[in-house]
C-alpha positions as CSV (number, residue, x, y, z in Angstrom):
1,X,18.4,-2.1,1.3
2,X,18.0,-5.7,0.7
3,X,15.7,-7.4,-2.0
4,X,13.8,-10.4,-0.5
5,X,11.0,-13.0,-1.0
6,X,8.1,-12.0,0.4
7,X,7.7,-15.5,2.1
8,X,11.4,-14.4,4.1
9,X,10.2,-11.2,4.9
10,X,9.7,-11.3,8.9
11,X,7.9,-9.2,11.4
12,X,9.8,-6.0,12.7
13,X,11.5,-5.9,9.2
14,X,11.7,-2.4,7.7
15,X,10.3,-1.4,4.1
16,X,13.3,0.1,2.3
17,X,11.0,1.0,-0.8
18,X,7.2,1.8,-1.1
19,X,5.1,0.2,-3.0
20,X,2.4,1.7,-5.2
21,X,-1.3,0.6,-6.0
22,X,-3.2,-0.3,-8.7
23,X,-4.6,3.2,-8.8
24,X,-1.1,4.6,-8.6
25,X,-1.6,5.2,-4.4
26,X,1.1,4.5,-1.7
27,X,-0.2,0.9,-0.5
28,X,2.8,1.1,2.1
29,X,5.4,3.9,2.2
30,X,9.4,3.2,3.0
31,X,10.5,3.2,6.2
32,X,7.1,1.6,7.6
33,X,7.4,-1.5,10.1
34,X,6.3,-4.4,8.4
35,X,3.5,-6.3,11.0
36,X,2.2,-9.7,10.1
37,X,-1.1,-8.5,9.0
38,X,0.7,-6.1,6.3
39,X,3.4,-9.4,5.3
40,X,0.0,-11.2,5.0
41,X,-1.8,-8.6,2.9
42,X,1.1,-8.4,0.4
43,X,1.1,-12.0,0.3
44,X,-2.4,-11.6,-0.6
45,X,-1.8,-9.4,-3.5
46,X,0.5,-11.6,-5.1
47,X,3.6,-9.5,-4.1
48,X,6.6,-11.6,-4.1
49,X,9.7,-9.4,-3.5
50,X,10.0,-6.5,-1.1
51,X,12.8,-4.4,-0.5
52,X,13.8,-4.2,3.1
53,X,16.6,-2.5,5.1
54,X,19.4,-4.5,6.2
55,X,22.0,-3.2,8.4
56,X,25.0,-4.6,5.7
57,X,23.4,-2.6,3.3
58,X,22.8,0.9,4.7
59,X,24.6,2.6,1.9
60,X,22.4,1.4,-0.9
61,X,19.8,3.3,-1.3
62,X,16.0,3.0,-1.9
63,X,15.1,5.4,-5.5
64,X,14.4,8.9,-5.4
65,X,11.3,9.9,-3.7
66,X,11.0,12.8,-7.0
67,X,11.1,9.8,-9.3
68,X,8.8,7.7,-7.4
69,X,5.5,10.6,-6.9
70,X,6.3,11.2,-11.2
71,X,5.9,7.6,-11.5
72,X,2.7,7.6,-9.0
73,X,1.0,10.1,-10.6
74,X,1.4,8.7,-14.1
75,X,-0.1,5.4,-12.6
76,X,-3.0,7.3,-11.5
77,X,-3.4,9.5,-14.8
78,X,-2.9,6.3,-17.3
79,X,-6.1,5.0,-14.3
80,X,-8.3,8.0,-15.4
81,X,-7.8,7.8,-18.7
82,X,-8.7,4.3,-19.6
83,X,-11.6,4.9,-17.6
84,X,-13.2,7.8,-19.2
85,X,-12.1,5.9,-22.6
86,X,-13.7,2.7,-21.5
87,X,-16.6,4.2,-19.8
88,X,-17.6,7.7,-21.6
89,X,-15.3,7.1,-25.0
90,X,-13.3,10.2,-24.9
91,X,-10.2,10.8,-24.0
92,X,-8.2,13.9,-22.6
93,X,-4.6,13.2,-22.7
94,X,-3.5,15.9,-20.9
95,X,-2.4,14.6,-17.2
96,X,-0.6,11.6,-18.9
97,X,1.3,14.0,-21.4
98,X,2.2,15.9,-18.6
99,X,3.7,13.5,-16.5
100,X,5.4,11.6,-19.8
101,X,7.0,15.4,-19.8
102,X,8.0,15.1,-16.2
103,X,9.2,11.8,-16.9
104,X,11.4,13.2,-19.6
105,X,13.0,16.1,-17.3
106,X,13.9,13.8,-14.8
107,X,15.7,11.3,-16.7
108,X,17.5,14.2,-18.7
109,X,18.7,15.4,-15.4
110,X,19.6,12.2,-14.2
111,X,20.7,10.2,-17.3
112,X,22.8,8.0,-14.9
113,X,20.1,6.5,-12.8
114,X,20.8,2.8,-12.4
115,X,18.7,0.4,-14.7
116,X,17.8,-1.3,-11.3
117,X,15.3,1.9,-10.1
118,X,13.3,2.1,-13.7
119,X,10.8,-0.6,-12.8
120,X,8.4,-1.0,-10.1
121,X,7.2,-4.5,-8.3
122,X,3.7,-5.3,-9.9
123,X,0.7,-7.6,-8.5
124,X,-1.7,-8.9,-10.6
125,X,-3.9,-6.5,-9.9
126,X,-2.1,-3.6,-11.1
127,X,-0.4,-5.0,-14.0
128,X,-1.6,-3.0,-16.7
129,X,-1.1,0.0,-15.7
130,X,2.3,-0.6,-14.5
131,X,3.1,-2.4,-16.9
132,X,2.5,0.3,-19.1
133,X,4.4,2.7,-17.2
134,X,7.4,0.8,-16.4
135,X,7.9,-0.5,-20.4
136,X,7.5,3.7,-21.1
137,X,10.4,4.5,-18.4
138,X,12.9,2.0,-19.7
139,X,12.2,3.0,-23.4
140,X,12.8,7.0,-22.4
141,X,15.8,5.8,-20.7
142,X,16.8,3.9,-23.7
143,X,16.0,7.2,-25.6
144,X,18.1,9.2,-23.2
145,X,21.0,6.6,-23.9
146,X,20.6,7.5,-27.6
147,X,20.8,11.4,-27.1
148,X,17.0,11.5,-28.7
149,X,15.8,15.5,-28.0
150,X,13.3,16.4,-25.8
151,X,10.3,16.3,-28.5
152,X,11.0,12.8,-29.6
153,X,11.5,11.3,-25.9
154,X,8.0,12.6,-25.1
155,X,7.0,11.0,-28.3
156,X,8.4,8.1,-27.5
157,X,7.1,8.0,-24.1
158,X,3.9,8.7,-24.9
159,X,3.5,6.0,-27.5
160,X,5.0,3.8,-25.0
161,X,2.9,4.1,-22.1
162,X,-0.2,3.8,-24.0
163,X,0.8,1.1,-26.2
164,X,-1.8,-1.2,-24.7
165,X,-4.8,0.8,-24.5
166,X,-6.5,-1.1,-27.3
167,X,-6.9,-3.9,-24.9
168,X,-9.8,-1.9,-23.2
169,X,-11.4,-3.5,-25.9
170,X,-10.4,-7.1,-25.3
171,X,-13.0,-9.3,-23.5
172,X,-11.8,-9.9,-19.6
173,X,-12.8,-13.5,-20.2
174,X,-9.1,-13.6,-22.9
175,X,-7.2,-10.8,-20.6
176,X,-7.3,-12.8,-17.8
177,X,-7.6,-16.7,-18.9
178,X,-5.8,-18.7,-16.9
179,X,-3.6,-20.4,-19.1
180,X,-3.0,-20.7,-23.0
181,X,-5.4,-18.5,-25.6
182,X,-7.2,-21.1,-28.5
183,X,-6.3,-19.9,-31.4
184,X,-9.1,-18.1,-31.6
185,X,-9.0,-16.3,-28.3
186,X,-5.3,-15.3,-29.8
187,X,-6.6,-13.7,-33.0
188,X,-8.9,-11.4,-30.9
189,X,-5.9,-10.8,-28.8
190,X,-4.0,-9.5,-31.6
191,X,-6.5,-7.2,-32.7
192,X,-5.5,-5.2,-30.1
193,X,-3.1,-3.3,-31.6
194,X,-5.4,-1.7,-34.7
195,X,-7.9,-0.9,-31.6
196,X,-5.2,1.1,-29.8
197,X,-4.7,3.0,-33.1
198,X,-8.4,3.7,-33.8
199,X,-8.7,5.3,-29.8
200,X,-5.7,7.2,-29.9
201,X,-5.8,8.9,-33.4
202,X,-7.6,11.6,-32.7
203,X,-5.8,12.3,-29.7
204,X,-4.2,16.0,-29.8
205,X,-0.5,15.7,-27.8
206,X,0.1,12.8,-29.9
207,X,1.9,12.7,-33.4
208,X,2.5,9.9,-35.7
209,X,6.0,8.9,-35.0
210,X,4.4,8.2,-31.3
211,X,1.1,6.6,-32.4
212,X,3.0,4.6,-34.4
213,X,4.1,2.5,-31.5
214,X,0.8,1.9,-30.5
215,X,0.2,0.1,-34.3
216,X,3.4,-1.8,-34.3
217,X,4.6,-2.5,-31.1
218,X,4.3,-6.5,-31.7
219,X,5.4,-6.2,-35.1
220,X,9.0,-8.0,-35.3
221,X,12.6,-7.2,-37.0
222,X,12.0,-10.5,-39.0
223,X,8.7,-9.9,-40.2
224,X,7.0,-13.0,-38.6
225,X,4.7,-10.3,-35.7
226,X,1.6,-8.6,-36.1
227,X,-0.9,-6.8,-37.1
228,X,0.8,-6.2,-40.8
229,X,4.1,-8.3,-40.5
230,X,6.8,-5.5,-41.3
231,X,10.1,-6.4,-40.9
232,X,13.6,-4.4,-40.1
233,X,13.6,-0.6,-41.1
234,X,9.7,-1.1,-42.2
235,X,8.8,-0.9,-38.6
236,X,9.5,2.6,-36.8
237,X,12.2,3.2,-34.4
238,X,10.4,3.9,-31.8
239,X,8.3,0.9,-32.6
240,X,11.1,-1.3,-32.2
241,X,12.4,0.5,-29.0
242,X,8.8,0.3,-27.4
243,X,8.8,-4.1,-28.2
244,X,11.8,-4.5,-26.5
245,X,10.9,-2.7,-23.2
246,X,7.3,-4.0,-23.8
247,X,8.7,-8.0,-23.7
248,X,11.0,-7.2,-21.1
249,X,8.8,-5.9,-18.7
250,X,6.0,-8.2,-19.2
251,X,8.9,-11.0,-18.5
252,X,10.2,-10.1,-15.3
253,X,6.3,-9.9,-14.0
254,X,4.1,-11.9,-12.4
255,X,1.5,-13.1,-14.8
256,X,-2.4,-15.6,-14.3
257,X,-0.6,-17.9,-16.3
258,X,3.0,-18.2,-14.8
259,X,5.4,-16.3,-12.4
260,X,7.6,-14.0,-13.2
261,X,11.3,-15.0,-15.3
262,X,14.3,-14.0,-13.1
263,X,16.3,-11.3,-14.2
264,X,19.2,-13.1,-15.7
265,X,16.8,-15.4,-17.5
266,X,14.8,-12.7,-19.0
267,X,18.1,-10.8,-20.3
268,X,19.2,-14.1,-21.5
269,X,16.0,-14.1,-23.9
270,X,16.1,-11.2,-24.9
271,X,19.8,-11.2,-26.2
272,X,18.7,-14.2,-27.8
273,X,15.9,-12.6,-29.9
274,X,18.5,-10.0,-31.6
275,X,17.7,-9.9,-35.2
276,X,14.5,-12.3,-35.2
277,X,12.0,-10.3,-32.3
278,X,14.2,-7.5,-31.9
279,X,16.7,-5.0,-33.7
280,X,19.9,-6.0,-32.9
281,X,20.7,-1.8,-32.1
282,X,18.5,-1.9,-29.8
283,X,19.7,-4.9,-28.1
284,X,23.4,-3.8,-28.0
285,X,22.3,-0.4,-26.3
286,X,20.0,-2.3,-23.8
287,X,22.9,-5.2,-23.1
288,X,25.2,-1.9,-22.3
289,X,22.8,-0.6,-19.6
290,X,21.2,-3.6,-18.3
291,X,21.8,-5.1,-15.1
292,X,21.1,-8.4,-14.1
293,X,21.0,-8.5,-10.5
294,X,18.8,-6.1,-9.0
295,X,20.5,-3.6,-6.1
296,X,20.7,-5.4,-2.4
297,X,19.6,-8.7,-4.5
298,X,21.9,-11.8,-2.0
299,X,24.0,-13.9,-4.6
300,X,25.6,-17.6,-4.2
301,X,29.3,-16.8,-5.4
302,X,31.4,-19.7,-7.0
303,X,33.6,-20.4,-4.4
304,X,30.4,-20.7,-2.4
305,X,30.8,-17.5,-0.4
306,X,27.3,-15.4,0.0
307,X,27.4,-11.7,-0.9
308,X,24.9,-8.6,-2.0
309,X,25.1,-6.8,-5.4
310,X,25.8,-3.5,-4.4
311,X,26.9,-2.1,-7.4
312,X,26.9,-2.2,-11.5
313,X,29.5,-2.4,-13.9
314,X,28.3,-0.9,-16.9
315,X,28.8,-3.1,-20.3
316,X,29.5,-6.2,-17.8
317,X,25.8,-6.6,-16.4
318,X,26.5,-9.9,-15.2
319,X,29.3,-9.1,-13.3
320,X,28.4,-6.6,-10.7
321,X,30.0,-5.3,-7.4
322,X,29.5,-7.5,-4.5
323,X,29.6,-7.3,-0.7
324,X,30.6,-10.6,0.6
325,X,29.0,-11.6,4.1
326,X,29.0,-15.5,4.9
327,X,31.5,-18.2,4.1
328,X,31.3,-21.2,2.4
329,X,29.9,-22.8,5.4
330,X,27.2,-20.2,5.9
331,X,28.6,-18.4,9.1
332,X,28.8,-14.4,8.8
333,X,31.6,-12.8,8.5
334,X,32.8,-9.3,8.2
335,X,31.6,-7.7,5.5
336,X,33.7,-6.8,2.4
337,X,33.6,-5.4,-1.1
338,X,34.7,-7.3,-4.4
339,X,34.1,-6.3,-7.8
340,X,33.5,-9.5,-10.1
341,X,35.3,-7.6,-13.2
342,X,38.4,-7.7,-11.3
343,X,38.1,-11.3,-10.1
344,X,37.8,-13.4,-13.1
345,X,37.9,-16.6,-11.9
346,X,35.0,-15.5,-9.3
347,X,31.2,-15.7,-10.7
348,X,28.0,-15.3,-9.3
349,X,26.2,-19.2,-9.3
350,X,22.8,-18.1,-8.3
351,X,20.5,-16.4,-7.1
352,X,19.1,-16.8,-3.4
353,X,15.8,-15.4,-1.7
């Protein structure tokens, strides 16, 4: 599969991933024929990179269809919930916790699953609730990494994924300004976090390492966040754990205000944050996992030759495995295989797509 611009994609090109709604439904399946009226529609919804197949890349594979329903049905139940909070103020937990517990199994089983197939393409639309799933998936992952048992990674996870639920009580009108909050606007903003606390409290499935997050997730390891400016060891683990994945995520996405940061940009960032935003543990554990070029993602190599990423080196995410298919003069040539660790004076110069 090949990762493009939507604005490249072209009619009779085939979907090598699905992507998933606001409400957690399959907007388009893989393997579906993309028409001009569906190119137009993701347009529409702010979509701006598609997976496709590509016949260079028919060994790299689209994620597991187990790991994408899990991650469906979260979206849907994470839906529900903040509706019945915002709507009837109550809340029954019990779909999300189940699928933070499914969420759990899988990654156990598959504690190898590439960095690249944690996160899913978000629209404006859909952002919170995605957003919201995809900062709990890398943070279980991150828990996996760390050998956390199965209790504390559901903890974790469920903290996680409903670490922004205080903003149901956030006016749209600051949620969804177009451009810088006043200062004012930003102090309301910040409530959010003591709102989260007071709606999930009371909610049985949930323990206090996990609500926790939901308190401090913008608090940071030099004591300059919010809402009670703790600093280092002061602020839980899992805390900690859920800001990284939390800034990451909300990074690489689309946003009212501005587009999304590339990937290498966004990892840039966040290595430079260790020891002001973020704990520097936590930023050694997610440098050793993190790739920076997404699977099937087309490269600009230094010698000017064009390749794929079709594979990661873990603890080198910068240097990745690389199919190389045009020359320096743009003509295509037959494909072959290099992996950057093993060619040092070869680098990837840029992204193209």
């Amino acid at each position: 599969m090949k990762l493009c611009s939507i604005f490249n994609v072209k009619e009779g090109d085939v979907l090598a991933q699905s992507i998933i709604d606001s409400r957690g439904n399959i907007l388009l399946r893989e393997g579906v024929v993309l028409t001009k009226r569906y190119i137009s529609k993701l347009m529409d919804l702010g979509i701006i990179y598609i997976y496709v197949k590509d016949k260079n890349l028919s060994d790299i594979k689209g994620q597991d269809i187990e790991f994408l329903e899990i991650k469906t049905y979260a979206v849907k139940s994470l839906n529900r919930l903040y509706s019945r909070i915002e709507y009837y103020n109550s809340a029954d937990f019990k779909d999300t916790l189940q699928t933070i517990i499914e969420l759990v199994d899988y990654l156990i089983e598959n504690k190898e699953v590439s960095f690249t197939y944690l996160t899913e393409l978000k629209t404006y639309d859909n952002y919170t609730f995605v957003h919201s799933l995809n900062s709990c998936v890398v943070a279980l992952f991150l828990g996996v990494q760390l050998s956390y048992s199965k209790p504390m990674l559901i903890d974790l996870g469920a903290g996680t994924i409903l670490h922004d639920i205080g903003k149901i009580k956030i006016p749209h009108s600051i949620l969804n300004k177009d451009g810088k909050l006043t200062d004012e606007e930003y102090d309301i903003m910040k409530t959010h976090c003591e709102l989260g606390y007071d709606i999930i409290k009371d909610i049985k499935g949930i323990n206090e390492r996990g609500k926790s997050i939901v308190l401090e997730h913008h608090e940071r390891y030099d004591g300059k966040g919010y809402p009670k400016g703790l600093s280092g060891n002061k602020i839980s683990k899992f805390a900690r754990i859920a800001c990284l994945c939390d800034v990451y995520d909300a990074l690489i996405s689309d946003r009212v205000y501005r587009k999304a940061f590339p990937p290498n940009e966004a990892y840039e960032f966040i290595l430079a944050s260790s020891g002001t935003y973020f704990d520097p543990e936590i930023v050694n554990l997610f440098k050793k996992h993190f790739c920076v070029y997404p699977l099937g993602i087309e490269v600009k190599l230094s010698n000017g030759y064009h390749a794929y990423v079709v594979g990661q080196n873990k603890g080198f995410p910068d240097r990745p495995k690389v199919r190389v298919f045009k020359d320096d003069g743009g003509v295509e040539i037959s494909p072959y295989d290099i992996n950057l660790v093993e060619k040092p004076s070869l680098c990837i110069e840029g992204i193209i797509f």
